[in-house]
C-alpha positions in Angstrom: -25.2 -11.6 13.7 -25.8 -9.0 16.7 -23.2 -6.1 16.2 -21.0 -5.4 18.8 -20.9 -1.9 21.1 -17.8 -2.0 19.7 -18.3 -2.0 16.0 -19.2 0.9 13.8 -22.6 1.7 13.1 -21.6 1.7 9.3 -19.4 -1.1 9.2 -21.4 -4.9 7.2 -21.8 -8.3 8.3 -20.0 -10.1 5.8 -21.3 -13.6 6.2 -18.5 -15.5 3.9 -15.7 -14.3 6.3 -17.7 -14.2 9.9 -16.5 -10.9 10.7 -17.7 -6.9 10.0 -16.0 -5.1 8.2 -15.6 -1.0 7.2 -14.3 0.4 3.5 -15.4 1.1 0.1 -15.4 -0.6 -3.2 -14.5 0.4 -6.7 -17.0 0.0 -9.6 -15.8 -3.6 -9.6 -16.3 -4.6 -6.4 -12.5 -4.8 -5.5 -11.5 -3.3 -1.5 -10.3 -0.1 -1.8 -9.1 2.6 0.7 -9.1 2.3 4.7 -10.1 -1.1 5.7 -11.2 -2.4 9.2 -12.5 -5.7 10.1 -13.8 -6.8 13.8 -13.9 -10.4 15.2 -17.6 -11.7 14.9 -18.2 -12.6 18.8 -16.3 -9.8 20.9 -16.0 -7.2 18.2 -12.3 -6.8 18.7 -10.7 -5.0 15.7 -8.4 -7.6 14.2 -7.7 -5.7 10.9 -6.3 -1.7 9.9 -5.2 -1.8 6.3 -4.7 0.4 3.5 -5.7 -1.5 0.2 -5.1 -0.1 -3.2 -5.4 -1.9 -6.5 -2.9 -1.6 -9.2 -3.1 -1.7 -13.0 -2.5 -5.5 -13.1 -5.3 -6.4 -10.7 -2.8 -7.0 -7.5 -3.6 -5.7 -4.2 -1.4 -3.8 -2.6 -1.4 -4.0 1.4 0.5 -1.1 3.4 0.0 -0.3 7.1 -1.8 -3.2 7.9 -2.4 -3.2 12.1 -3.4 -6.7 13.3 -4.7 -6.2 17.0 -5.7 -9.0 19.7 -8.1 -9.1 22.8 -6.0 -8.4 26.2 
């Protein structure tokens, strides 16, 4: 997939989910941190979240920004 101008440099193609996407990992794979994801064609960002992983595995979602194309 071509990035958009308007995706990061840094951010991945993930493939499964046809979009890019910007964050880090723990050591067992799980989202972690600031989280951005841009629609595939456009680039638009259609995801700001804050993920953090408790002790039992759940995800906890806070500040999560959902933005559209004008």
């Amino acid at each position: 997939m071509k990035r958009p101008n308007t995706v990061p440099k840094e951010a991945k193609w993930n493939e499964d989910d046809y979009e890019w996407e910007l964050g880090k990992r723990n050591k067992d794979g799980n989202e972690i941190g600031e989280w951005k994801w841009w629609e595939a064609q456009e680039g638009y960002l259609c995801c700001h979240a804050f993920l953090m992983i408790t002790e039992t595995l759940e995800v906890l979602k806070d500040s999560i920004l959902m933005a559209s194309p004008l």
